[in-house]
N, C-alpha and C positions, 0 to 999 in steps of 0.2 A: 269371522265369516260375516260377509253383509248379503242382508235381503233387503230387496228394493221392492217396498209394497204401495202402492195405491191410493188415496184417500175411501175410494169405495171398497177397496183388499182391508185400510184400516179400519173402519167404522164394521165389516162383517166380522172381521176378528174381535174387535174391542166388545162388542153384543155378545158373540158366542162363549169368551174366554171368561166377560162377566159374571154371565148367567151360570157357566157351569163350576165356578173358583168352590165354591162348597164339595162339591162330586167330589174336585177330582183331589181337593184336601183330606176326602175320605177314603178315597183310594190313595193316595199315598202312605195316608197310617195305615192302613190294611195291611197292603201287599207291597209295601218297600219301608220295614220299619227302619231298619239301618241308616238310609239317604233321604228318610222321610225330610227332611230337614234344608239339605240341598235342594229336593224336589219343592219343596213352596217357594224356598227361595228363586228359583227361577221361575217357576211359573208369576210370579210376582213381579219379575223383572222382565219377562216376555210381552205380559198385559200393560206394566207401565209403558214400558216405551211402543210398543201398538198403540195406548192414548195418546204418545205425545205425539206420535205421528202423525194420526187424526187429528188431534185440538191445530198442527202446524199449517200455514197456510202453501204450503208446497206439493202440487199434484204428485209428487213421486218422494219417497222418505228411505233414508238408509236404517235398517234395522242391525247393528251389528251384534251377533250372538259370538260365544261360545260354543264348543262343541255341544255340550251338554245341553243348553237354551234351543240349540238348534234339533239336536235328538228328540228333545221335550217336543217342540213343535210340532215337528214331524208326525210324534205320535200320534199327539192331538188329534191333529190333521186327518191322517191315517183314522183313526176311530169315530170320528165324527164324520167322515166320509159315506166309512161302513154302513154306521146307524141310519143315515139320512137317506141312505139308496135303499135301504132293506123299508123304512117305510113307506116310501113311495109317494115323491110329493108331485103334486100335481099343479099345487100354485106359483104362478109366474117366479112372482118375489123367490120365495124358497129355492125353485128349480135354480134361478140364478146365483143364488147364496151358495148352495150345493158346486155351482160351476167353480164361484171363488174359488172355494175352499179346495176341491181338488187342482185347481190350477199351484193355486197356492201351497199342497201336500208335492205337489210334481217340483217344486221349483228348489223346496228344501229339501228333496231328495236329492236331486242334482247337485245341492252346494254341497252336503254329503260327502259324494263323491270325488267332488271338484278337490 
């Protein structure tokens, strides 16, 4: 499955997916001890190729996933959605960041299903 992201889609992803790789490393060992393992691995492969998209000089980048990379995403997506609306941001920057990111939960939704 390919997603067609951005350079400003890659650069909110590559910050978000960053900052939170410890998290959700810990939630993996929690609460998916079995696939813990496939779980880092895609997350791993999700963030790299989001940098490589960003570091490329091409306004628009194919991300190709697999099902599972794209599930992962998704979720991502979906949860940091959640979070970012329940606290209520008021700064430009953020509201914006917050737009990405749902446009971007909508879009791999739709591959989803496609």
């Amino acid at each position: 499955m390919i997603l067609l992201i951005n350079q400003k889609e890659s650069a909110t992803l590559t910050l978000n997916l960053s900052i939170m790789r410890k998290s959700y490393r810990n939630v993996f060992k929690g609460r998916y001890k079995a696939r813990r393992d496939e779980f880092y691995k895609s997350y791993d492969y999700i963030l790299d190729s989001v940098k490589k998209a960003l570091e490329s000089q091409n306004e628009v980048n194919e991300l190709h996933f697999n099902k599972l990379d794209l599930d992962l995403l998704c979720e991502i997506l979906r949860s940091y959605t959640i979070k970012l609306d329940e606290i209520g941001l008021k700064d430009e920057m953020d509201v914006e960041m917050l737009q990405i990111m749902k446009d971007l939960h909508l879009r791999c939704k739709e591959l989803m299903v496609a």
